[in-house]
C-alpha positions in Angstrom: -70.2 -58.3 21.0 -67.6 -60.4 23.3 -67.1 -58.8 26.4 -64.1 -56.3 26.6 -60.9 -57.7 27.9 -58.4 -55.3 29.9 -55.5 -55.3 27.1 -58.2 -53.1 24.7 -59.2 -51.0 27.8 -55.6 -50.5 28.8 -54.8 -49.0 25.4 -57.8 -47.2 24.9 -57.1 -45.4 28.0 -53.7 -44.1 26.7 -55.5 -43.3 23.2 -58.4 -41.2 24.8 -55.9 -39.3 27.2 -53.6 -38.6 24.4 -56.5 -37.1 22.7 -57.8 -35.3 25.8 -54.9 -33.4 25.7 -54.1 -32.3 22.3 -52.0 -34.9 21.3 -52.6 -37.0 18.2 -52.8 -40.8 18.3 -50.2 -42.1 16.1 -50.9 -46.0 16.4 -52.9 -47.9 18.7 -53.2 -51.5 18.0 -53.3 -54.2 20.6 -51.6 -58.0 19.4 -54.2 -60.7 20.2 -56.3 -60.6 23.9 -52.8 -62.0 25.6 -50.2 -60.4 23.9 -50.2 -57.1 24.7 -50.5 -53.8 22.6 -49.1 -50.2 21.9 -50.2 -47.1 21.7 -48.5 -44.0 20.2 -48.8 -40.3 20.2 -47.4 -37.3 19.3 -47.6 -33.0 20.1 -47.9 -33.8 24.3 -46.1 -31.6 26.6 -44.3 -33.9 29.4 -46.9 -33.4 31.9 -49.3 -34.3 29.5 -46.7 -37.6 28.1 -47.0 -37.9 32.5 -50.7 -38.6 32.3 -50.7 -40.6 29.1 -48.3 -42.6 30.8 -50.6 -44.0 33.7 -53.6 -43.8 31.5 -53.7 -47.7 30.4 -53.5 -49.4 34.3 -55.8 -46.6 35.4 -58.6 -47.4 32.6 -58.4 -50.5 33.4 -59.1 -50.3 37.5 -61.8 -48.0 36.4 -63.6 -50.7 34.2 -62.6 -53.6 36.0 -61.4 -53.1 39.4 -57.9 -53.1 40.6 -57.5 -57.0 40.8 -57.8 -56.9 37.1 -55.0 -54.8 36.3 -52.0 -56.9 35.0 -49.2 -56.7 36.9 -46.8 -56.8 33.8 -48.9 -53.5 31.9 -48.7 -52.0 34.8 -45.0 -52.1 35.5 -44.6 -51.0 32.2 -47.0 -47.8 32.8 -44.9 -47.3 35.8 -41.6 -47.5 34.2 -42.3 -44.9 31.5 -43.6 -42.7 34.2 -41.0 -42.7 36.4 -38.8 -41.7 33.6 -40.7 -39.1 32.6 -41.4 -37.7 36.1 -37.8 -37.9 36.7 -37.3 -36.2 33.6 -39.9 -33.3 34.8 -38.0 -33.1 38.1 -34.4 -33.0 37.0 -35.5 -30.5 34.4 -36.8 -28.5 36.8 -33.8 -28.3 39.1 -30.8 -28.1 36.8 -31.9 -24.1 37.1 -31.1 -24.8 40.6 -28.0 -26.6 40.3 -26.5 -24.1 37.6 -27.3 -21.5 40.6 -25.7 -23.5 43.5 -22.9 -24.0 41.2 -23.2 -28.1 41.1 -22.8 -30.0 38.4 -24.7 -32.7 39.7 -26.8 -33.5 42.3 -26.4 -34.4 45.7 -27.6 -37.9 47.0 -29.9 -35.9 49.0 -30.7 -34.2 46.1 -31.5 -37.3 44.7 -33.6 -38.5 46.9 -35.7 -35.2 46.7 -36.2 -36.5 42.8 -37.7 -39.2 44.0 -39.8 -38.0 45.9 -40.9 -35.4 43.7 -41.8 -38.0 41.1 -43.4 -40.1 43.0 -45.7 -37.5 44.1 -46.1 -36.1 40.1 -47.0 -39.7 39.3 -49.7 -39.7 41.9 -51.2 -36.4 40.8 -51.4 -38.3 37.3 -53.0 -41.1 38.4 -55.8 -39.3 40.3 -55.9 -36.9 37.3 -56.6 -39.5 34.9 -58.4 -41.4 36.8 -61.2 -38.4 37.2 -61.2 -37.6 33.5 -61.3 -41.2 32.3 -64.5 -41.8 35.2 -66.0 -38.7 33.4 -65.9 -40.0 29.9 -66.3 -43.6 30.6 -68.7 -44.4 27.9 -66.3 -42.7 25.7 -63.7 -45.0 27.1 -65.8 -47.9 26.3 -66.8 -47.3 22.7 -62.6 -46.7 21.7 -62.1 -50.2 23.9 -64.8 -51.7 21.5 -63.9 -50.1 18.5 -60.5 -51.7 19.0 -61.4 -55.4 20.4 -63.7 -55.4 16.8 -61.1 -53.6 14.6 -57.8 -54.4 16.6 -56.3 -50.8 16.2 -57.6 -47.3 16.6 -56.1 -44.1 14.7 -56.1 -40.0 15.8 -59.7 -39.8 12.8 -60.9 -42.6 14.3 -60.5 -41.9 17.9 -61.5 -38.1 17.2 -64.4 -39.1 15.4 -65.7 -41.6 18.3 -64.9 -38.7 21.0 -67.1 -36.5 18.9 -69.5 -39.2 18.2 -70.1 -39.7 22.0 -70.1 -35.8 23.2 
């Protein structure tokens, strides 16, 4: 077998992490070695959407280091993250809001929210990071699996998780 290129870690990463967490893996399919993939789930809370998120750029430092992580996959990890951590955070303090009788936040307010994501985002990434560096062989059969077959599905990733256990 060729060796593994990032783009088939980087998606397996957000298939296995889907599965780790009770969600079911949709579609995962990756478009040629350079141009890019997707990976979709369904049935994750938003903390667990949080860690699917960062799964992809994480997988891939794992396997390959940090250098290896392309920039551009990355941003796009980031982007979803933020949004969802922002989502977790404003969620969280509309409660607060209602109570204080605001409609809407405060630019110091704000600036909490960022802070507060930023900090949910890193508790993902060192999350993931940990499970992924405990099933790493795991990780590397779904990233094979794919390069060979050019998408994974929930049986398929379920059956290679059980396969490897």
């Amino acid at each position: 077998m060729a060796p593994l290129d990032p783009i088939f870690v980087h998606e397996s990463g957000h298939a296995f992490v889907a599965h780790h967490f009770g969600g079911e893996v949709v579609r995962c399919e990756v478009f040629g070695a350079d141009g890019g993939g997707v990976t979709r789930f369904r049935g994750l809370s938003r903390r667990a959407a949080l860690r699917f998120a960062v799964a992809g750029h994480v997988a891939v430092k794992l396997a390959f280091g940090a250098a290896a992580a392309d920039p551009e996959m990355s941003a796009k990890d980031v982007e979803l993250a933020c949004g969802i951590a922002l989502g977790i955070v404003r969620m969280g303090e509309a409660k607060r809001l209602a109570a204080r009788g605001l409609d809407e936040p405060t630019e110091a307010m704000l600036a909490r929210y960022g802070e507060r994501a930023a900090k949910l985002i890193e508790f993902a990434e060192a999350d993931v990071a940990e499970i992924l560096a405990a099933n790493v062989a795991t990780l590397r059969l779904l990233a094979e699996h794919l390069q060979e077959h050019g998408e994974l599905d929930d049986a398929t990733v379920k059956g290679i998780v059980a396969g490897a256990a």
